[in-house]
N, C-alpha and C positions, 0 to 999 in steps of 0.2 A: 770306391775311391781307393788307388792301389798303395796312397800314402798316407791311409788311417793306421791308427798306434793304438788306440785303444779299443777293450773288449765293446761290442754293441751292450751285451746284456747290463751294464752298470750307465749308461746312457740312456735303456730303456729303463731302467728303475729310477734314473734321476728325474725321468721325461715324468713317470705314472708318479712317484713321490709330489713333483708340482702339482700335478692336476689332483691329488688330492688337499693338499694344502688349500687348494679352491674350493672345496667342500664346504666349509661353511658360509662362504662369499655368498656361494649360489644359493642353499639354503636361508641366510637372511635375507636375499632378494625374494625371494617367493615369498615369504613369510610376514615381508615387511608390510603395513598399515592393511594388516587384515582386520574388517571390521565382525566385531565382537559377534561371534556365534557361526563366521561362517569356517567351516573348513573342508573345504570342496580342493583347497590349493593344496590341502595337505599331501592329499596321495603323489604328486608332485616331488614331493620332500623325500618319500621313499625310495624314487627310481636314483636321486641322486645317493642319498644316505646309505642304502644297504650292497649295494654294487660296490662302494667304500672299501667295506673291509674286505671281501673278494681281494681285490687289489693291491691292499696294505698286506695278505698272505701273500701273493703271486709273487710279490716286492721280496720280501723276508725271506719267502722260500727260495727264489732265483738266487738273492745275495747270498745266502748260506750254501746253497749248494755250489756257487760258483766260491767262493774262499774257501772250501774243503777242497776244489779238484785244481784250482789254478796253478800252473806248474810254470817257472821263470825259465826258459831258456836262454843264457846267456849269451852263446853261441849261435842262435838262429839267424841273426841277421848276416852271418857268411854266407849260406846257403845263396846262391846265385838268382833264384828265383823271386828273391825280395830284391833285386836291384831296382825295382821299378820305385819303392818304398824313395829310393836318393832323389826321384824326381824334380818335388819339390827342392829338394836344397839345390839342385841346380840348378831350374830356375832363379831362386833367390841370387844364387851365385854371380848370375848372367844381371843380374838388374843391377845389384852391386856393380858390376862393372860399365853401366850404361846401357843395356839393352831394354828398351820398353817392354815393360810385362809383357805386355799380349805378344810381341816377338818372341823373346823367349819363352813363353807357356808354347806355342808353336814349335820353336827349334827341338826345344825338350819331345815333344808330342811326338813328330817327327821322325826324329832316333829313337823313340820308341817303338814304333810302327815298322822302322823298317827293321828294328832288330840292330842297332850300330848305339846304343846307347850303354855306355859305360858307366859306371856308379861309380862315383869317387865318396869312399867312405871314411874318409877325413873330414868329418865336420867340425867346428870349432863357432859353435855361440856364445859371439861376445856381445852381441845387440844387446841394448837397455832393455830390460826384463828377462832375458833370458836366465839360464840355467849360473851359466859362469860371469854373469853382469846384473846379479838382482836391483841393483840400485837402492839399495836401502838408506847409503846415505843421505840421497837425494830426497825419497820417501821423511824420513828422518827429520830434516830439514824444510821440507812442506808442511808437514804438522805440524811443527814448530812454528813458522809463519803464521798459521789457521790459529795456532791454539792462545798465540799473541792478542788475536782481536780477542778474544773472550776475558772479561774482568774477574775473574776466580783464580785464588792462588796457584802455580804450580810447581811440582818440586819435580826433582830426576824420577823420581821413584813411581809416581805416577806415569810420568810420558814413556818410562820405560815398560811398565806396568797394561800401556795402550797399545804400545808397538809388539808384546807379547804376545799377544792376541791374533 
């Protein structure tokens, strides 16, 4: 996908982090209403349990070695060969103006293909959640609504205390 942003390897450790967080799930379910004396399921326990820590190294190892070599360049996105990277925001750009998705995922595809696709790399996100429109007030203001139905006192200090978080 030529408009990913982020590294694979920390995607792969978020991926193998979940699936160990499941480790004990699965181990309770094997484990669950064993009747007294048998343990035949146990060996079971092991292929999940010790393959485990394998994992939780490969995780630690990856992340450390990749925060010791990661280098920011700020500059890279001039390089003309990441034009493809604007893709997306052109598409978007085109829906904003009315053009059905699937049209515009096409127009875009398109001028890519033949080589006539120009990157305009002036972006500006202002859409609700983005970068430069977090919506916090709004956020804000929903918990506030939510935290209404609940009959326990509250003060600023608290609900500031929850949106810190």
């Amino acid at each position: 996908m030529p408009h990913k942003k982020n590294p694979d390897v920390f995607e792969l450790t978020r991926a193998k982090c979940n699936r160990i967080q499941a480790v004990p799930q699965e181990i309770a379910l094997i484990t669950n209403n064993l009747p007294s004396g048998y343990f035949r399921d146990m060996q079971l326990v092991k292929e999940i349990f010790l393959p485990a820590f394998d994992e939780i190294e490969e995780c630690l190892t990856m992340t450390a070695y990749i925060l010791d070599h990661i280098k920011v360049r700020k500059d890279i996105m001039s390089d003309p060969k990441y034009d493809t990277v604007f893709s997306v925001e052109e598409v978007n750009r085109l829906v904003l103006r009315g053009v059905p998705f699937r049209e515009a995922y096409r127009q875009v595809g398109t001028a890519i293909e033949e080589g006539t696709f120009k990157a305009d790399r002036n972006i500006d996100h202002t859409h609700e959640g983005s970068i430069g429109n977090l919506c916090n007030d709004k956020i804000r203001e929903r918990m506030e609504h939510i935290m209404a139905g609940f009959p326990f006192a509250r003060t600023d200090a608290a609900i500031a205390k929850l949106i810190a978080r």
